[in-house]
N, C-alpha and C positions, 0 to 999 in steps of 0.2 A: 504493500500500500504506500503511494506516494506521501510526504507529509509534507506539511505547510511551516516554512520558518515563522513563529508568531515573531510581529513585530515588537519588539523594546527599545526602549529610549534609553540614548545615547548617554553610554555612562561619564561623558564630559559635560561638566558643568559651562552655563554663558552661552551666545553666540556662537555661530563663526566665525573664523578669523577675519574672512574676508567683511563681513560685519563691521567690525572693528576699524577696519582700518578706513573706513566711507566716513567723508567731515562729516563734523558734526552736525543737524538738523535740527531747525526749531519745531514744535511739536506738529504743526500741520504740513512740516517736510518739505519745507524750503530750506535753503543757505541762507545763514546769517550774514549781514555786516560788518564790518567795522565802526567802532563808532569815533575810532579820533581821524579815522582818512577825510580831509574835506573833499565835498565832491567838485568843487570845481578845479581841482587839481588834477582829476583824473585827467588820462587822455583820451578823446573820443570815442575810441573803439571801446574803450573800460566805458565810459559815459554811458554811452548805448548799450549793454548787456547790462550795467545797473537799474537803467528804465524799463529794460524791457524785464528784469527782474521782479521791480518794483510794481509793474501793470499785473502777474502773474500773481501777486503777493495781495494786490486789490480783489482779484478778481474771489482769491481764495476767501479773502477776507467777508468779502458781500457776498459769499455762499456760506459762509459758516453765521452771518448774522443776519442771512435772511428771515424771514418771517416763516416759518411751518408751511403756512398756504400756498406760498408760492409754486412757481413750477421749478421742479427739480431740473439742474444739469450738472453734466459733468466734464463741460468744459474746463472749468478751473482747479477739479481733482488730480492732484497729481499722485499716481499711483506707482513709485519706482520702490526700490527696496530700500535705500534710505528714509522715503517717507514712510513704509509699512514699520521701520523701525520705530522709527518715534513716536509712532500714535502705537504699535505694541508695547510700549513703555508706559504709553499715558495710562493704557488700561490696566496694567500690570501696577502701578502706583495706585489706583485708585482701588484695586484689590486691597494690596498691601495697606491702605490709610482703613478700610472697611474691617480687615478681619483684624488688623493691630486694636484698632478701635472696640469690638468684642472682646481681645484680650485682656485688655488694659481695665474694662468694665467687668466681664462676666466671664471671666474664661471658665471653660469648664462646664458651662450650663445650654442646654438644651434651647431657649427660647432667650432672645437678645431683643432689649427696648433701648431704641438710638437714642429716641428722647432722653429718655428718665434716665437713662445711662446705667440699668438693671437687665438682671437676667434671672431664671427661675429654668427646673427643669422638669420634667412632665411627669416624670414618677418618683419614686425614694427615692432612686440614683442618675448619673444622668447618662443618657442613652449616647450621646457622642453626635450629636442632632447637627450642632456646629462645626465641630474639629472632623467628626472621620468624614461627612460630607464632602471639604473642603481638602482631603487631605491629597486628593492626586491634582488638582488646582495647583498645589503646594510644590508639588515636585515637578507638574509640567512649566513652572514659572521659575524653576529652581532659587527657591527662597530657601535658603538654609537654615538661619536662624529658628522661623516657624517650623520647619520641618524638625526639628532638633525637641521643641519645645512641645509640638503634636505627637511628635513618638513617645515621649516619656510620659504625656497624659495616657494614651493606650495603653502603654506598657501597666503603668502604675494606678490608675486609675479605675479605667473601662471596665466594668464590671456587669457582664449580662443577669447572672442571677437574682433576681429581683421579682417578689410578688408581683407583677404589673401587667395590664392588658396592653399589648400594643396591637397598632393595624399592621397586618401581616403584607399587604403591598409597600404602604411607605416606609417600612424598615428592609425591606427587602433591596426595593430599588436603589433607597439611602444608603443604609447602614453597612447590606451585607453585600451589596453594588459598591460603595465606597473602600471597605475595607480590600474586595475584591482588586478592584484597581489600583489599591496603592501597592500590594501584592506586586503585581504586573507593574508599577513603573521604579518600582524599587529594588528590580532586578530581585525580585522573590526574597525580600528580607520575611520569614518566617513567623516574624511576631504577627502582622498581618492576616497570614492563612492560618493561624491557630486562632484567633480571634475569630474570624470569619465559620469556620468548620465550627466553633462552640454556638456564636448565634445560629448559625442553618440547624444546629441539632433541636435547638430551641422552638424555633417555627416551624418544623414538622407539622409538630402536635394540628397546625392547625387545616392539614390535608387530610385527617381522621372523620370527614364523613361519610354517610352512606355511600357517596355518590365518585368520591376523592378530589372532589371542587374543593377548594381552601374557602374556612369561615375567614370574615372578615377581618379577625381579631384573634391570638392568642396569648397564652400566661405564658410570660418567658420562664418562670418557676418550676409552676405544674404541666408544661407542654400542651394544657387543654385550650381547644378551637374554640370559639365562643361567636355563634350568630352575633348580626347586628343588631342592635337595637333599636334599628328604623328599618322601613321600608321589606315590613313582614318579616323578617330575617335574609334579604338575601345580598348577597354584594355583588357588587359592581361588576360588570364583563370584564372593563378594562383590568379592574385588581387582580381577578383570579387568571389573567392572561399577560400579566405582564411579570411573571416570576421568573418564565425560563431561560432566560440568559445569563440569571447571576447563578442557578442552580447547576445546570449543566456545566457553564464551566467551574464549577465547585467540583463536578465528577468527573471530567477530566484533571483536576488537579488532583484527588485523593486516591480515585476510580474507586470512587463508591457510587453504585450501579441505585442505591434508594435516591439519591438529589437528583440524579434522571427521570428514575419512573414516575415519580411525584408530580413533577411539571410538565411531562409529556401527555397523561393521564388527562391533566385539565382540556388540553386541545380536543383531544379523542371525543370526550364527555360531551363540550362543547359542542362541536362540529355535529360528530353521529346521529347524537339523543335529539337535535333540534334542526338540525339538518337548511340549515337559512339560507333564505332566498337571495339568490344575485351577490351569498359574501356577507352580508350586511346583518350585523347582531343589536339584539335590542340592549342596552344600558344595564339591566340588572337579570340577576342567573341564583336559583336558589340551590344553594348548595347540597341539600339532602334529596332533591328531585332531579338535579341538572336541568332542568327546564328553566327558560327565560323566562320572568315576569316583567308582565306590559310589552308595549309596541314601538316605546319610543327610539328612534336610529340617530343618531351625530355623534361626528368625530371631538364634540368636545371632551368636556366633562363626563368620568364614565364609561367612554368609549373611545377615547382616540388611542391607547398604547395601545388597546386589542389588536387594531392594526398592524402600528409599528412592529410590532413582533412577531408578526406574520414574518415580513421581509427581515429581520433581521436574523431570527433566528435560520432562517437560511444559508445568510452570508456569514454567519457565526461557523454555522457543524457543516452547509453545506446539503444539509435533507432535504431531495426536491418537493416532497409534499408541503411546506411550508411556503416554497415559491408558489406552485396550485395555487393555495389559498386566498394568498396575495395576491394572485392575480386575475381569481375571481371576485375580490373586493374590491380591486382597484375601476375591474368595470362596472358594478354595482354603485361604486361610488360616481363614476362619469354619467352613468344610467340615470340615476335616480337625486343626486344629490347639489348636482354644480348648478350654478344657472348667473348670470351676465347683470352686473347693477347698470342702474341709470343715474346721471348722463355719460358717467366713462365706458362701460363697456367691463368694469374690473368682474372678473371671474373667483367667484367662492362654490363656499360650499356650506349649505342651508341643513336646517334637520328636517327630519320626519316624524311629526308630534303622535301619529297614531300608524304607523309600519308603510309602508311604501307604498301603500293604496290611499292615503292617507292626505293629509292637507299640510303642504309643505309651507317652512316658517324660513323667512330670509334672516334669521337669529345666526350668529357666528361669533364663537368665543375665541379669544385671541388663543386659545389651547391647541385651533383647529390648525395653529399657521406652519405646526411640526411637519403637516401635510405637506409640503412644495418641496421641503428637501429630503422627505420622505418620496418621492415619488421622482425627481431625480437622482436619490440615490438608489434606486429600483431600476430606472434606466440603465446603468451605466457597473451596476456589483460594486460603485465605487470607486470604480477608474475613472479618466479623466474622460472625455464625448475625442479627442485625439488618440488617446489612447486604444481604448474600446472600438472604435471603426477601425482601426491598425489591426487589432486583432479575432474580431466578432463580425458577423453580420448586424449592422443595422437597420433595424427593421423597423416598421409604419408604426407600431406600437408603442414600441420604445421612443422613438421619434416623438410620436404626441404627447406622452407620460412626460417624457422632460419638458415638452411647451407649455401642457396646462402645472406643471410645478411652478414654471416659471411666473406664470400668470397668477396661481394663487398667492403666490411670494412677495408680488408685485401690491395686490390687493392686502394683504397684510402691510406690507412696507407702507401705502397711503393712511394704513389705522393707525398710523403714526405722525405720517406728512400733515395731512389734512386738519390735525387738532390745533386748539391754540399751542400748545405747551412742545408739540413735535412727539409726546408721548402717547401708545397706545392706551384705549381704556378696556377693563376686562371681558366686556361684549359688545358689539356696534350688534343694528339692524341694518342693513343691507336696502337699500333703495329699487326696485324693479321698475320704476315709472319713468320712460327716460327724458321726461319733465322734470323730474326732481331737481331739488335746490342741492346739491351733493350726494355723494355716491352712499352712504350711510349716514344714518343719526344714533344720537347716544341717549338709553334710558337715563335716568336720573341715577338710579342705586347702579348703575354700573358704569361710572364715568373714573373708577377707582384702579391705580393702576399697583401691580403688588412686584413690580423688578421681575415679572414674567424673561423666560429663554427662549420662548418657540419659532417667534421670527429672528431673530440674530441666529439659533442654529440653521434653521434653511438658508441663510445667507450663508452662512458659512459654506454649507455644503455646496451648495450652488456657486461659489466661486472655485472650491477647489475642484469641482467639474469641470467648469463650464471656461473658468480663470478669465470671467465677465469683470471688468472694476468695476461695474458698475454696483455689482455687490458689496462690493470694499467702501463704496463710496455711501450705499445707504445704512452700512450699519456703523460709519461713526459719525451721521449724522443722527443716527438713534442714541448711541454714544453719548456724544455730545450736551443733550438732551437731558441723558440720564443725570450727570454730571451736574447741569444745569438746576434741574427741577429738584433732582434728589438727594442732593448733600444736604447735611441737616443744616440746618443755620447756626447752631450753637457745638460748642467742643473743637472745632476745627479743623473733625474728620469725623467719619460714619453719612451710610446714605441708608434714607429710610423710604420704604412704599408712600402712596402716598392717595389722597380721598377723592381730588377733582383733577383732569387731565384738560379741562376746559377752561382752568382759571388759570393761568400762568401767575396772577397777583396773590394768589391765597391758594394754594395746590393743599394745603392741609395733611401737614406730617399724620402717616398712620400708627408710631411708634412701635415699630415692629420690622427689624429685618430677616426674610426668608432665608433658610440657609441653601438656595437654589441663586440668589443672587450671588455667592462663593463659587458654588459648586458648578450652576451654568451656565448662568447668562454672561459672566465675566467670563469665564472658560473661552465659552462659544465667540467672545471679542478678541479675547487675544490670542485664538487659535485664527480668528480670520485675516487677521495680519499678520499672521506667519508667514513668510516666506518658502521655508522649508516643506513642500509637501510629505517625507520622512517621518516629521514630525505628525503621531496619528496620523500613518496613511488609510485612507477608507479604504483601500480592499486588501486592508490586514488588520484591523481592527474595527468592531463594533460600536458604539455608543451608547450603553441603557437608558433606558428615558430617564433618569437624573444625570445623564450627561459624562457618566465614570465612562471611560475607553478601557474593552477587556478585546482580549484577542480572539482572532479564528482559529482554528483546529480543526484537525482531523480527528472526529471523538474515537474514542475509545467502544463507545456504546453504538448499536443500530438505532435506526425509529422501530418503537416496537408495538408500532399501531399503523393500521389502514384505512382507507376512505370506503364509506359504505353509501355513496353518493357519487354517478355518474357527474362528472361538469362538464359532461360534452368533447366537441370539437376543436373547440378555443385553443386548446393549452398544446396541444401535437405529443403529450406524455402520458404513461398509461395510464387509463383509467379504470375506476372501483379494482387495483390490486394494494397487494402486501407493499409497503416501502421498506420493510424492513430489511438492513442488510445493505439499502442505498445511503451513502456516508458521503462526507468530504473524500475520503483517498479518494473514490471512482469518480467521484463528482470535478475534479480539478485534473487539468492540464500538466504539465510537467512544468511549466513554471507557479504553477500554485492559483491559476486565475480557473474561475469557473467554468467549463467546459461547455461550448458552445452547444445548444439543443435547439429545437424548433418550439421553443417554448412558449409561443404567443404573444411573448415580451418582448 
């Protein structure tokens, strides 16, 4: 069996040299002046490259202070590697002022108020909510200090044993996704996978039902599942379908064959027992029935990782029935879900308040904007759109999947442009009248914006495809922005969510920073001014929806589940048989890229 070099990060700390050695850049990556040379001394030919300098340095200037509304260009962006250095710096500082700022207050504790300058943690002990989230951030920005003073908190501290109920998705993604990854960038320092293999032992308990759907909630203590206490008992699609990336590579690191079966199980249950139409899953799944309750469909809240992890878990182990899936969803989603606002033309994607028969709501949560580079990173395994036609056929499918990511990305990007503040707010509606007075409007209780990731990572992705500036250039305008609106006013560092995305005079601190603003949405800035595509290359490395980079493999384990559901002709791959048995080794090429199939994609 062929195997796949997982990708690691480069055991030299800093730069490249060649880095180094390019003058230095003021932060929007221009060259500085001098400020004792008079200019009228220069000689004409200096004269005229100072002006035409100086015109370049306007230009940048009255796009960085434009008004939000405006029309975007990117005339005046300059996108060389000297400038991607210096605004990766700015971001990388403004980390550094955010998580220093929790230290200096609250180290140690789970939940951080920028205001009040306190922190508190959600059970007896504190679960690592801040620090392990944040802790491969820490090594991808090589902060040594914080990494030095993060490890000895895990070491010494982190303590999973504790009476406590936690939700079994956002420890997972967080906790046992974060610890995972620092795993992988710390070249396997072992404190990490022994912390990591103690919590997985712990949330088992809560794959113990009838059905082997995970409750909502278990006792890290007693191992016992514990239904939700809303919504009948049952949880979320998205929760019980978004485990398997951190679990699976737990069983490639141990080869313990139970953190497979566990999370494989859920898909099986999923798919089989309810069998859904066009791809497309309703929001909540009761655990002791496997059956969906209600009708409701959107890639927000509830439903948007279900997705993600379709495709991911593919490019992860490499199993084609997880591509299927994907790619019966992706047309269910084109089918049933997209539709064009008025007066732009911008392309989303709406829900379905009562199942696909149903009466479609142009509601779109800024959760949904994962979707655009989710959908060029489907196109492409993750290669570059150069790369990939060098080595693939390109096909009509794939073609369109990257234009409407592109599109949806695009419409994300304006739930930012179009505000007063440049900040998105956490749901627009969507305008279809193409009379309207702008492409969406904002309810009142959601004009609240909380340091959200989803459109900064599809930028992200989207450049390192597509290597468009123009991606570079909308997310440190969102940047920007952030910086702007969201630094607190008081202490003279920490940036907090924030109430109105409409009042730029009164944005009203929410006192409360997400530990997703560490963990992604900085992540996702200063990886987009990376230079180095090396650095997390996409088609060696995965992303879990909290944003940790874990690697591909060749598992250890087969899929040891089938589809009991015909999806046609679409796909050119067998259909209703066993996958078991189909892995990464057969599935990749001798250079380790996924092996070309008539896959519909």
């Amino acid at each position: 069996m062929p195997t796949i070099d997982p990708w690691k990060p480069s055991s030299k700390p800093g730069l490249p040299t060649h880095y180094r050695e390019k003058p230095k850049l003021n932060e929007y990556g221009s060259l500085g002046s001098s400020r004792n040379q008079k200019w009228w001394l220069f000689p004409k030919k200096k004269l005229g490259k100072l002006l035409s300098l100086l015109v370049i340095l306007y230009l940048g200037y009255s796009w960085f202070t434009k008004s939000p509304s405006s029309a975007s260009s990117s005339s005046s962006f300059i996108n060389t590697p000297q400038a991607n250095v210096a605004r990766q710096n700015k971001v990388k500082q403004v980390f550094v002022e955010s998580f220093d700022d929790y230290a200096d207050h609250a180290w140690g504790t789970d939940v951080y108020k920028t205001i009040s300058k306190t922190g508190k943690n959600m059970g007896p002990k504190p679960l690592g909510w801040m620090i392990v989230d944040s802790l491969d951030t820490l090594y991808l920005m090589g902060l040594k200090p914080q990494i030095k003073k993060s490890r000895k908190w895990v070491d010494e501290v982190l303590d999973y044993d504790m009476d406590y109920e936690v939700n079994t998705f956002e420890t997972t993604i967080r906790m046992l996704g974060g610890l995972l990854s620092a795993y992988h960038l710390s070249n396997n320092d072992k404190l990490y996978l022994d912390k990591a293999i103690d919590l997985a032992d712990r949330l088992l308990g809560a794959f113990d039902s009838a059905t082997g759907l995970p409750y909502s909630s278990v006792n890290l203590h007693t191992g016992q599942g514990i239904p939700s206490m809303i919504d009948a008992g049952a949880s979320s699609t998205a929760e019980v379908a978004t485990l398997q990336l951190e679990f699976k590579y737990l069983a490639q690191l141990t080869g313990n064959p139970v953190y497979w079966e566990k999370v494989e199980k859920v898909i099986e249950v999923l798919y089989n027992v309810n069998q859904p139409t066009d791809g497309l899953v309703p929001i909540f799944i009761q655990p002791d029935t496997g059956k969906f309750r209600g009708n409701l469909l959107r890639l927000g809240s509830r439903g948007d990782s279900y997705y993600e992890y379709l495709l991911k878990q593919h490019l992860q182990t490499g199993e084609r029935i997880y591509a299927q899936l994907y790619r019966e969803s992706v047309n269910g989603v084109k089918k049933h879900m997209v539709r064009k606002s008025g007066p732009s033309g911008l392309s989303y994607i709406g829900e379905l308040e009562h199942g696909i028969n149903g009466q479609f709501s142009s509601k779109m949560d800024h959760l949904v904007c994962f979707y655009g580079g989710l959908l060029a990173l489907g196109a492409t395994d993750g290669e570059t759109v150069e790369d990939y036609r060098r080595h693939h056929l390109w096909t009509s499918t794939r073609n369109d999947d990257l234009q409407l990511g592109k599109e949806i990305t695009k419409a994300c990007y304006m739930m930012y442009h179009q505000t007063e503040t440049g900040l998105a707010p956490e749901i627009v509606v969507f305008n279809d009248d193409p009379a309207a007075n702008g492409d969406f409007y904002i309810k009142r209780n959601d004009r609240h914006n909380l340091q959200r990731p989803e459109t900064v990572e599809s930028l992200f992705i989207l450049y390192r495809i597509t290597k468009d500036p123009i991606y570079r250039q909308w997310g440190w305008e969102i940047f920007e922005n952030f910086v702007k609106y969201t630094k607190v006013p008081i202490g003279g560092k920490g940036y907090d969510s924030i109430n109105d995305v409409t009042n730029p005079d009164n944005v009203g601190f929410r006192n409360n920073m997400e530990s997703f603003w560490l963990a992604e949405t900085l992540k996702y800035l200063y990886l987009l001014f990376e230079e180095d595509f090396n650095v997390t290359p996409l088609n060696k490395v995965v992303f879990n929806t909290e944003a940790h980079p874990l690697p591909m493999f060749s598992p250890k384990f087969a899929t040891g589940w089938k589809l009991e559901k015909n999806l046609g002709n679409d796909f050119g791959v067998e259909q209703t048989v066993n996958f078991a048995g189909r892995n990464r080794g057969n599935d990749r090429d001798s250079q380790g890229r996924l092996k070309e199939e008539d896959d519909g994609m």
